[in-house]
Structures are given as structure tokens and as C-alpha cells.
C-alpha positions in Angstrom: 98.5 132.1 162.5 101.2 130.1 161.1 99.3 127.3 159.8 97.0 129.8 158.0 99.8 131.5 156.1 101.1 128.2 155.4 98.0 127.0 153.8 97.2 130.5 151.9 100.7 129.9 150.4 100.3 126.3 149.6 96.9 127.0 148.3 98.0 129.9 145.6 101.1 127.8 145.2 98.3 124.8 143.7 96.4 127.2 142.3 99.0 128.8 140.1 100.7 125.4 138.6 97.1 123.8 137.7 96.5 127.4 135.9 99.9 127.2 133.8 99.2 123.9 133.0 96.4 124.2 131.4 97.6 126.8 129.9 100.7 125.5 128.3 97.9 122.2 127.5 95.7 124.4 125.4 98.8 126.3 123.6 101.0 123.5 122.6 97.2 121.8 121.2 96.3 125.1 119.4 99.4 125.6 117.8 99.6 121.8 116.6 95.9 122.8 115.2 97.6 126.0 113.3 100.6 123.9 112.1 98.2 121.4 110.4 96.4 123.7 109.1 98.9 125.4 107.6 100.1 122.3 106.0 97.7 121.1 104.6 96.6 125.0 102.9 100.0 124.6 101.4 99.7 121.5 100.1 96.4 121.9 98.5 98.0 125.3 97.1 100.9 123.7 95.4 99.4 120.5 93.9 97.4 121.3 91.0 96.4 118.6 88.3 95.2 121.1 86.1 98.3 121.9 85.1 98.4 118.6 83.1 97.6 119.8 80.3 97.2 116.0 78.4 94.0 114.9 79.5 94.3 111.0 79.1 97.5 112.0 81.3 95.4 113.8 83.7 93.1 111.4 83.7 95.6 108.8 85.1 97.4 110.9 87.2 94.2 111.7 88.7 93.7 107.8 89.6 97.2 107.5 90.8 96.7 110.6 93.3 93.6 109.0 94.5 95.4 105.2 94.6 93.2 103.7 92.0 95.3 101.6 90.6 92.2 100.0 88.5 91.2 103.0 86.8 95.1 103.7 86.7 95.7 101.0 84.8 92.7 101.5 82.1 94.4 104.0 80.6 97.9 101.8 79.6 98.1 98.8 77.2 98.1 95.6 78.6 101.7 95.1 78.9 103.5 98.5 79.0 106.9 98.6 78.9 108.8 100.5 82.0 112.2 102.4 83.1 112.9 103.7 86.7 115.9 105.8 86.2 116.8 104.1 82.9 116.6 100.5 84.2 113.7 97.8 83.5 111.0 98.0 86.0 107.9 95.2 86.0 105.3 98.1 85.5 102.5 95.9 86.7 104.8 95.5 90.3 105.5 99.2 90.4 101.6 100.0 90.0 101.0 97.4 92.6 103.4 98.6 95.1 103.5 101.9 95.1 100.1 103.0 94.0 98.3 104.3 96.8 101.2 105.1 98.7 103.3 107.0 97.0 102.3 110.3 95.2 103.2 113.4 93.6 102.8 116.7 96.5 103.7 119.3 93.6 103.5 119.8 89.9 106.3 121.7 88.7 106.5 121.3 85.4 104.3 119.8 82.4 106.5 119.6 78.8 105.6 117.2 76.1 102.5 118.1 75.1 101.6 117.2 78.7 103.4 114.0 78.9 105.8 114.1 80.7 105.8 115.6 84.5 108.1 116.9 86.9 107.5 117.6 90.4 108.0 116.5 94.1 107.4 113.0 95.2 106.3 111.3 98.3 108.0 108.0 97.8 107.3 105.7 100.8 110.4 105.0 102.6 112.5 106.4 100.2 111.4 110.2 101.2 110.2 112.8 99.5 112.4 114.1 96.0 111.7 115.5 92.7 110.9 112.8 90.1 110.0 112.9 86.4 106.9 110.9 85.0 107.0 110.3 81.2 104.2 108.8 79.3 104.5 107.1 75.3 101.1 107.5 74.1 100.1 105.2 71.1 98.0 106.2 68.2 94.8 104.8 69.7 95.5 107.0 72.5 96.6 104.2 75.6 99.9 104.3 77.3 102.3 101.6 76.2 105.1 102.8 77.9 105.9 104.5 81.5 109.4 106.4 82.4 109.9 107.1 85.8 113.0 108.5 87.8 115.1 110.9 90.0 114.7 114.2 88.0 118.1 116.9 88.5 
């Protein structure tokens, strides 16, 4: 009689930790599926090209979101000048090393006649910040000149 209790108890014992198991399996997997989710709604809520209101300047921005740096690229001179928080930057080096991995995750604002851009950055390993983009237009409507930093 004794080794049947035993065994009922053991049994349920089993029973009930391969039950909360799978349990706690299927909740920690849905709410990682919720928390995705919701990332990615906000994300696609907040970043919003049309607001550029330039549309050579959207136009590039649009490549640079995408990391094209080809079509990227069409839209400057051939040797544009560049600052990165006031300093000289190699333009052709920033476009080749951060293009494609680094990119804008808001707009939040557009001033210039759509030139120049404000909003939150993904920067690689630098983290995430808010950064300005500033684009010199020439008269035959390329970019000869890219001003980039840490907006305040």
C-alpha cells in the first residue's frame, strides 16, 4: 500500500513540473513575440521619410536608410566636402563605413527647406543619439557638401 502512495505522489509530483515547464516555455516565448512586435510597430511609427520635405534630400536619405551607398552617392558631387561635429571628415570614408550600418530610427525635425535633418541615430558602436544631417545643395541641384554631428 505504501509503494502505491509512493508512486501516486511521485507520479503527480512529474506530472506537475513537466506541466509548469512548459508553461513558463511557451510564456517567456510569447511574450519575447509581443516585445518584438511592439518594437518594431514603434519603430515603423516614428520613422517617417516623408517628412523630408526636399526631395533630392529624400531621395538620398532614402538610399542611406536602405544602405545603398551607390545610389547614395549619385545624388553628391564628386568630391563633396564634409564636417562631423565641425571637424574634416573624408566623406567618401564616412559613406563607406557607416552606410549600411548606421541609420536614422526617427525624424524629428526637417528645417532648411528640407535640408537639414534632426533626429535619432543608430550609430554602430557608438550607440544610439540625436544627430543633425545638413545638406549644401548646388545650383544644378547635387550635394557638394555634407554636415554631420551630435545635435543638443
Amino acid at each position: 500500500m505504501m509503494r502505491k502512495i509512493l508512486f501516486a505522489n511521485l507520479s503527480a509530483l512529474v506530472l506537475c513540473s513537466v506541466t509548469a515547464c512548459a508553461q513558463t516555455k511557451t510564456e517567456k516565448t510569447q511574450n519575447i513575440s509581443e516585445t518584438k512586435h511592439l518594437t518594431l510597430k514603434k519603430t515603423q511609427q516614428t520613422m517617417e521619410l516623408s517628412k523630408i520635405t526636399n526631395p533630392t534630400v529624400n531621395a538620398a536619405m532614402t538610399a542611406w536608410q536602405n544602405g545603398d551607398s551607390k545610389t547614395f552617392l549619385s545624388y553628391f558631387t564628386a568630391n563633396p566636402t564634409m564636417t562631423d561635429d565641425g571637424s574634416p571628415r573624408s566623406f567618401q570614408g564616412f559613406v563607406k563605413e557607416a552606410c549600411g550600418e548606421e541609420k536614422f530610427l526617427t525624424i524629428d525635425s526637417v528645417e532648411n527647406d528640407g535640408k537639414d535633418i534632426t533626429g535619432n541615430f543608430k550609430a554602430g558602436k557608438w550607440g544610439t543619439f540625436k544627430v543633425f544631417f545638413k545638406f549644401h545643395q548646388n545650383s544644378d541641384g547635387k550635394f557638394d557638401r555634407l554636415d554631420i554631428g551630435q545635435a543638443h
